[in-house]
N, C-alpha and C positions, 0 to 999 in steps of 0.2 A: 935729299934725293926726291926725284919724282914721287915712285910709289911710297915713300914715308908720308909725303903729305896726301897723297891718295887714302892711303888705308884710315888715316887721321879723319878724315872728308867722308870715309863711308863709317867708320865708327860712329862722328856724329851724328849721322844722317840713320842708322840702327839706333841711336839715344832714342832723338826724335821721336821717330815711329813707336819706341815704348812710351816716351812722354804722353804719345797723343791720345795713350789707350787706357790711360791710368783716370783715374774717378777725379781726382784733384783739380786735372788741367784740363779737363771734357768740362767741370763746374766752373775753373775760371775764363773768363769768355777773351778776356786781354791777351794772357798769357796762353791759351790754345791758338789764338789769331797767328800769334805772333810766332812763335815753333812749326805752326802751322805754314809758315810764308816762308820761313827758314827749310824746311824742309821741301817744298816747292822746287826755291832757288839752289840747293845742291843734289835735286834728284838726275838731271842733265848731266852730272860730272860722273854721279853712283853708275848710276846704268852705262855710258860709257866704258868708264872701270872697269865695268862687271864682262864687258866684251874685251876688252886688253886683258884680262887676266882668261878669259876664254881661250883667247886666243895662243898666249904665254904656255898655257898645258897642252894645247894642240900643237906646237913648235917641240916641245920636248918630248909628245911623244911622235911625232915624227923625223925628231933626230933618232931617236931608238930605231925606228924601220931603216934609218940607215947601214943598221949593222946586220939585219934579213938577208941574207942571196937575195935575187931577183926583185926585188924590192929600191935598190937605192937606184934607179932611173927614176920611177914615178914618187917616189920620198925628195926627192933633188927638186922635182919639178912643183910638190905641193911647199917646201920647206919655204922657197924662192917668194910662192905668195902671201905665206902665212909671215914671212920677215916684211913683205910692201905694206901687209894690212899692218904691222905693227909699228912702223915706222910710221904710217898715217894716222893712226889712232893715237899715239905718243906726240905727235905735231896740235891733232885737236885737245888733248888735255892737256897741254902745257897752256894753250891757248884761255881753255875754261878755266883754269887755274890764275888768270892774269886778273890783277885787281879790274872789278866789274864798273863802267861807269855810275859814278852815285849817284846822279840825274836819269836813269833809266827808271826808276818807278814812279816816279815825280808825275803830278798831274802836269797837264802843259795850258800856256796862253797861246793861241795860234791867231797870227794876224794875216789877212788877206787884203790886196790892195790894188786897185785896177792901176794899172802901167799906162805904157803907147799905146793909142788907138781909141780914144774917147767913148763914146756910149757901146762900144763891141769889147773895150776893153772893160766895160765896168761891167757886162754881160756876163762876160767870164768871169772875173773876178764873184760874180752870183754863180753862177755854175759851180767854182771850186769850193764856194762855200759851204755848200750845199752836198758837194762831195763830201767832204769832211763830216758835215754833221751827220749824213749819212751813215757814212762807215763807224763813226762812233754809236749810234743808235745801234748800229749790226753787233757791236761790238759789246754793246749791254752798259757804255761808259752815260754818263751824265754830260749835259752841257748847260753853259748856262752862259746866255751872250751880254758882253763889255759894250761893248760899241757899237753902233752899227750905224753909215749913211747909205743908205739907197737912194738908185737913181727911178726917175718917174719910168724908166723901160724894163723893172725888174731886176736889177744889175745895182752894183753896189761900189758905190767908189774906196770902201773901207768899209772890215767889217772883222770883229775882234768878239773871240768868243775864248770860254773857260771851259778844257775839257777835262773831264775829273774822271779818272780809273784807271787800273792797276794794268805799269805797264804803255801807259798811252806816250811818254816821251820818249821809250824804246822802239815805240812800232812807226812813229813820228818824225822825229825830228831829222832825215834824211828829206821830208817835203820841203824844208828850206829853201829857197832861191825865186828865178824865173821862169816860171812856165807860159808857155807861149802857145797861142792857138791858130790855127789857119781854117778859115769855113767862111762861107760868104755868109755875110750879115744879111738879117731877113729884109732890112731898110736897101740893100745894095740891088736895083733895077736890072741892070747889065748884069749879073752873075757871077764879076768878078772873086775871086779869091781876099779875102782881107786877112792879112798877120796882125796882131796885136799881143798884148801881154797883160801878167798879174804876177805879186810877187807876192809869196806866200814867206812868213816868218814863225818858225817853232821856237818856245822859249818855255822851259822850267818853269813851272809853277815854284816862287821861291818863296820862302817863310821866311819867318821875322827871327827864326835862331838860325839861317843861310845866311843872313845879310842885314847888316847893321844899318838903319834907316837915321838920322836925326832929326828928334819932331821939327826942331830951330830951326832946320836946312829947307825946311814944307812950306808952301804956301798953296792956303784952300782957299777957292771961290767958288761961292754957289750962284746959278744962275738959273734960269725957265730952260727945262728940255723942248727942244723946237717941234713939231710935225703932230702926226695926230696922240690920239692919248685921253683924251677928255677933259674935263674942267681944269683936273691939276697938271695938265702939263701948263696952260697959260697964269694959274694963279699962284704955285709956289713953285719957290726956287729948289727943284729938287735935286736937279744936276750937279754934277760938282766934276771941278776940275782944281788937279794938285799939281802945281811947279817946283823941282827937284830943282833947289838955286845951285846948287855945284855944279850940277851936268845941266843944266838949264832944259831937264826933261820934261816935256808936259805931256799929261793925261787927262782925260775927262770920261766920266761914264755919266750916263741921261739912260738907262736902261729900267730904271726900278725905278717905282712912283714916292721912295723911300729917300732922302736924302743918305740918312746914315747906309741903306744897302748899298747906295750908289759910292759911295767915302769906300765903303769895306772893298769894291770889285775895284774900283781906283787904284787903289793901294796895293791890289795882287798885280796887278799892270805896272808899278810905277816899280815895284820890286826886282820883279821878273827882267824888265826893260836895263835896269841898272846895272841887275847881276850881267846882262849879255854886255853891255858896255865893256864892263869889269872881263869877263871872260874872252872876249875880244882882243883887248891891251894886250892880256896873258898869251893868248894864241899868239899872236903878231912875234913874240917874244921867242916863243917856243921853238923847236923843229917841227917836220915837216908832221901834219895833224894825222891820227891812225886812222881818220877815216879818208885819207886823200884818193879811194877810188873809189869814192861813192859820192866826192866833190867837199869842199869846204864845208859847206855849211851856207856860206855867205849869199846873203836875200840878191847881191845882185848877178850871181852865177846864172846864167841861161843852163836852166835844169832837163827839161820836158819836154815836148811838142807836142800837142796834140790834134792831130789832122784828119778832118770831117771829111773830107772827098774821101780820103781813102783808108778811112773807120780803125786811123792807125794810132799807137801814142808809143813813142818813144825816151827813153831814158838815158841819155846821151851819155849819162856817166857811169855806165855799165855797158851802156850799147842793147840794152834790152828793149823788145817790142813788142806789143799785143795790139790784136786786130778786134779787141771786147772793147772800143771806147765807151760804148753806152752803157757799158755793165759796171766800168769804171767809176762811169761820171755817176752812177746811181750807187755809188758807195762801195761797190765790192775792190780795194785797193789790198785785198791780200795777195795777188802773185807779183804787183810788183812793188809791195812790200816786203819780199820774204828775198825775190832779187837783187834788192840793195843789199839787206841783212847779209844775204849769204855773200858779193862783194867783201862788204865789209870782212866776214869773216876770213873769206881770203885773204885782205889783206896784213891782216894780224899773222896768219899763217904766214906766209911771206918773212914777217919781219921777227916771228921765232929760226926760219930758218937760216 
């Protein structure tokens, strides 16, 4: 029953809080992290609880005013809401109780890519990059960039970065798809309007115990990282690029003046890339995905809008809008991150009912 595994969920969650307080596990640094994160992750269920079972004593004693004289009109009319709040609250923990995606703590590879629209499209495609790195700065997360071509207008025709912190493919991986821009380019004489694009791809940081790699299936080459850099980018071969022969995937990183660091960021990319292959097949296979009103996933969904005349940016798969584009584009992407989230959440709600 519900509240069997409730009380089960808040039992642990009282372990916890003694573990954390105990001499042993304050000195082991592993095992405090770790009860530590566990406790985090089931305090959203506890506190919840704690207002369900609030509210559970509040129903019984307002069934008792039922049997006062004068009392059972306005006992009728509080009973009525204290049953809607419980029916809601029992909708949301059934929800929190749903196994949690296992890729929501996962660091993420985020790739961005200018689309239609040639040097306004590779513009952008530097703007959202630049988003992103932003918002992860705000967010206290680490970054450390894969890839990167830029074009000589500041703009980036590709551009693949590693972002490391807790939580980042939960708050993420809804940027998926096409975002699209409308603002007249500063090269455009006449004033015109220009549409262009960029497709942004979130992908699981995956490890080598997520995903079986075979060294045999690899093929490395090292070659000169092209552009500026100094001596060593024209006299060693520091770049490396590795060809995944089954899926005939290729990567290359030229970001580190290091060969082997360049191999080590390659490899989280060729992983990450593989696993989305693989989890793609699977979706394809599956019913319909539980985040379907928050959009697929899929890089070539037109996601976004973001419209410079009139300082607006839309979210077409929620239908959500804010008129902060510049606040956006300067990294603050928590309200309409928290808008997808909470979609999202509706729609699990939905398919508990």
């Amino acid at each position: 029953m519900l509240t069997d595994k409730l009380a089960n969920v808040e039992k642990r969650y009282l372990e916890l809080e003694k573990q954390l307080s105990s001499a042993t596990v304050i000195n082991d640094r592993a095992k405090f992290t770790e009860y530590a994160k566990e406790l985090s992750s089931l305090k959203a269920i506890v506190d919840l609880y704690r207002t369900y079972k609030s509210v559970l004593r509040e129903i019984d004693d307002t069934e008792g005013m039922m049997e006062e004289e004068g009392m059972r009109e306005l006992a009728a009319v509080e009973l009525e809401e204290l049953k809607e709040q419980k029916t809601t609250l029992t909708r949301e923990l059934e929800v929190l109780l749903m196994p949690k995606d296992p890729m929501d703590d996962k660091n993420i590879i985020m790739e961005v890519r200018a689309g239609t629209g040639g040097d306004e499209a590779a513009l952008f495609a530097g703007d959202l990059f630049r988003m992103y790195l932003r918002y992860a700065e705000r967010q206290g997360w680490k970054t450390e960039i894969i890839e990167a071509d830029p074009t000589g207008l500041g703009g980036y025709k590709e551009a693949v970065v590693n972002i490391i912190g807790q939580g980042a493919y939960s708050r993420l991986k809804f940027e998926s798809g096409t975002h699209r821009v409308q603002r007249v380019p500063k090269t455009e004489a006449s004033g015109r309007i220009h549409t262009s694009a960029a497709t942004v791809a979130v992908l699981p940081e995956v490890e080598e115990v997520d995903i079986h790699i075979n060294e045999n299936d690899l093929t490395f080459e090292a070659f000169r990282a092209g552009g500026a850099g100094g001596q060593n980018v024209n006299k060693v071969s520091s770049a490396v690029r590795i060809i995944h022969i089954p899926t005939g995937t290729v990567v290359e990183c030229r970001e580190e003046r290091s060969q082997l660091q360049n191999r080590v960021k390659a490899m989280k990319l060729l992983r990450s890339r593989i696993y989305e292959v693989e989890e793609e097949r699977l979706r394809k296979t599956r019913e319909s995905s539980r985040r379907i009103m928050v959009g697929t996933g899929d890089r070539s969904e037109k996601i976004r809008t973001y419209n410079f005349p009139q300082n607006r940016i839309t979210d077409h798969r929620v239908g959500f809008t804010t008129h902060r584009l510049a606040e956006v584009l300067d990294g603050d992407l928590n309200e309409l991150i928290d808008a997808l989230a909470t979609a999202d959440r509706a729609a699990k709600l939905a398919k508990v009912e």
